[in-house]
C-alpha positions in Angstrom: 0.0 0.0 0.0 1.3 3.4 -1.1 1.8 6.2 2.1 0.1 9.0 1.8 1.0 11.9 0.3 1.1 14.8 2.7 -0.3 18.5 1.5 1.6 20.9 3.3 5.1 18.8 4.3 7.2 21.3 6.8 10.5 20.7 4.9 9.6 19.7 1.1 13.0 20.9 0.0 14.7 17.7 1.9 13.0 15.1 0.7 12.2 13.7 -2.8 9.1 13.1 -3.9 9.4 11.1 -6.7 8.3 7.7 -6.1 6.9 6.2 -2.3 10.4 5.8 -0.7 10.4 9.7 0.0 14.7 9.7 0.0 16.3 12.6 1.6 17.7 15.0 -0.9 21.0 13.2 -0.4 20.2 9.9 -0.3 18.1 8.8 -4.0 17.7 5.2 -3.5 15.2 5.0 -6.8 18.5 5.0 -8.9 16.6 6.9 -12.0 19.5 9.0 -12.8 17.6 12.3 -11.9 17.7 15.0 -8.7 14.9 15.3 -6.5 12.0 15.6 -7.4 9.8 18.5 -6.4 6.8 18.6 -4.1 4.3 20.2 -5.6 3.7 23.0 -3.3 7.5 23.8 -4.2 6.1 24.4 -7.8 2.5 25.5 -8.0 2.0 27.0 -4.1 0.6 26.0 -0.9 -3.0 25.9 -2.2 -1.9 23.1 -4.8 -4.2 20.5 -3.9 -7.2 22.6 -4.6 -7.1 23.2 -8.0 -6.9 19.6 -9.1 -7.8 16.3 -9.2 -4.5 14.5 -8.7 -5.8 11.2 -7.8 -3.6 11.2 -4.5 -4.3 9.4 -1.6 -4.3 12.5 0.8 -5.6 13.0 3.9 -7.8 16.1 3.1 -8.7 18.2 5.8 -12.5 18.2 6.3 -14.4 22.3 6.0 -16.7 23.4 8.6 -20.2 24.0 6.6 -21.3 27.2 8.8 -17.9 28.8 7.0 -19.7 29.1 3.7 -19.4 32.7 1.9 -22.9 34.1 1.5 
């Protein structure tokens, strides 16, 4: 079973995110012949996730109904 992929990770920039092994930066175990790959919060911003269907196995944080804009 894959992990799941987190949203907001507090150090993207030391990990790769390339494949399920999540390597540190210094460590690429996957053996591709590329660097690191990018989270995509690194590329596209912290709000990602929302404009998207990735097809990730997240854990997606759940919204309060009452904090609908009228």
């Amino acid at each position: 079973m894959a992990k799941k992929f987190p949203l907001h990770p507090k150090r993207p920039e030391r990990i790769c995110w390339g494949c399920d092994k999540y390597c540190s930066a210094d460590a690429l175990m996957c053996g591709n012949g590329a660097g690191r790959t990018l989270h995509p919060a690194e590329m596209l911003g912290d709000d990602w996730y929302e404009h998207g269907d990735w097809g990730l196995d997240v854990d997606t944080p759940v919204k309060d109904p009452s904090d609908t804009a009228e």
